[in-house]
N, C-alpha and C positions, 0 to 999 in steps of 0.2 A: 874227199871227205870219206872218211871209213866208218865202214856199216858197223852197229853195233849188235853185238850179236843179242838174241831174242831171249834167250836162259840163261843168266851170269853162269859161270862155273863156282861154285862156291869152294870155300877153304873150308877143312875141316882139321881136327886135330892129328897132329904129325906133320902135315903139308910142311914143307918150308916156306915163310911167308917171304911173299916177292917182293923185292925191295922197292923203295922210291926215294926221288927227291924232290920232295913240294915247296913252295915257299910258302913261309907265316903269316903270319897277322901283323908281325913286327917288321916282313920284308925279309930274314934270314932264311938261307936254306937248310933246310930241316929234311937226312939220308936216314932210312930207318936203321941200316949199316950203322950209323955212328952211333946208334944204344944198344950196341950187342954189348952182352955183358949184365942190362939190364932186364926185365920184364916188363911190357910195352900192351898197355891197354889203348888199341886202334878203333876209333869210333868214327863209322859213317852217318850222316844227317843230310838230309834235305835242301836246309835253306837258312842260312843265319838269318834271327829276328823276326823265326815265324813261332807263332805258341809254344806248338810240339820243340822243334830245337830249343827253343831256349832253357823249356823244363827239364830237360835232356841236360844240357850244356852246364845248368846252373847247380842239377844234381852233382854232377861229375864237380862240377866247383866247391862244392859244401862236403864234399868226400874226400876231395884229393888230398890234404895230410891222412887221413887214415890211411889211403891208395898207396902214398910215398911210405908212408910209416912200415908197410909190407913190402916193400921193392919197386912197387909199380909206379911207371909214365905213363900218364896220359895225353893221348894228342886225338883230336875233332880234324876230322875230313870232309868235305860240301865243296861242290863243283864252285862258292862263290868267289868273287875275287879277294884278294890279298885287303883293300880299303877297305870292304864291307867285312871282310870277318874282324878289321882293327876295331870300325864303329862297333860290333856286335861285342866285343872284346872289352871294350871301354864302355858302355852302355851299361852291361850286365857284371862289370867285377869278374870277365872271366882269368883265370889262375895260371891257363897251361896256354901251352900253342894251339891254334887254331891253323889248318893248315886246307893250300888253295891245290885244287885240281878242275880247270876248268873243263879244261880236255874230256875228264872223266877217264883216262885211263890207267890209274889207278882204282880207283873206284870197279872198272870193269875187271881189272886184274884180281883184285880182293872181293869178287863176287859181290860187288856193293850195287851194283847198277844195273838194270834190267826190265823184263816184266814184273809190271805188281799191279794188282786191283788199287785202283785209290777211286769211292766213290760208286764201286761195281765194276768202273770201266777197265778193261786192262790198258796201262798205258807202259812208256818206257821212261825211267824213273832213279832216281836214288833209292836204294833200298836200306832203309835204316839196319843197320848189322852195328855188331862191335864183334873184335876179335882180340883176342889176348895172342902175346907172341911172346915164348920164353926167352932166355937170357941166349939160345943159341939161335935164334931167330927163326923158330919151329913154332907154330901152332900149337899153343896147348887149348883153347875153349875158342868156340865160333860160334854166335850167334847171327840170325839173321828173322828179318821182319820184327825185331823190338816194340815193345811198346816204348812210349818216351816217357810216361811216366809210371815209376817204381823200378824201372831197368835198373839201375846201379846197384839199389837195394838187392835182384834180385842176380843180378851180377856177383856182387859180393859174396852172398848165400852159394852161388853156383862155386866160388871160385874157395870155398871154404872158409871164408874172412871172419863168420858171421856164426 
């Protein structure tokens, strides 16, 4: 088993983001490579079907035509399995892919996983982030320790939309 290290490296703007291929919600493999071309809003979460994600998830749902109407994809990242993020997907009306990393290496790649306070304690963890990745698959906006709610709103603002 491989130790995970204790400080994500985080992405910042310019980075090239490192690619992956997760499966969905739907069971399809989903390469971040095959939406070059596009502008790709990468979101890390916790836990399908827990408060915080869902508020999270269902924002990203109730935005994603204005998201598309700018260029942007959206896709949701959580170490949970491929079944639980369909139930989480069909529960909540969600829109986009929901995509499985149980490993978490992805998540550790994309500075998503590591030390966080949850609670005062420090433990080792998902760390809620979103990152936006341009059309050449470069890092344009990284966020990390989000709130879950008013994030998109304030996403949007960040990313000029608004």
């Amino acid at each position: 088993m491989s130790q995970t290290p204790a400080a994500a490296e985080r992405l910042a703007p310019g980075d090239v983001a490192p690619d992956f291929t997760l499966t969905s919600d739907a069971g399809d493999e989903v390469t971040l490579s095959g939406l070059r071309g596009r502008k790709v809003i990468v979101y890390f979460y916790p836990a399908a079907m827990t408060p915080g994600c869902t508020t999270q998830a269902c924002d990203f749902r109730d935005s994603l035509d204005a998201l598309k109407a700018e260029g942007y994809e959206v896709l949701g990242v959580s170490p949970d399995q491929p079944a639980k993020l369909a139930t989480f997907r069909e529960r909540d009306g969600i829109t986009f892919p929901l995509l499985s990393d149980p490993s978490k290496e992805t998540l550790t790649a994309w500075g998503a996983f590591g030390e966080k306070k949850n609670y005062g304690k420090i433990v080792q963890g998902v760390i809620r982030s979103t990152v936006v990745v341009d059309e050449d698959g470069t890092v344009a906006h990284a966020a990390y320790n989000v709130r879950a709610k008013g994030h998109v709103a304030k996403l949007r603002r960040d990313l000029g939309l608004d």
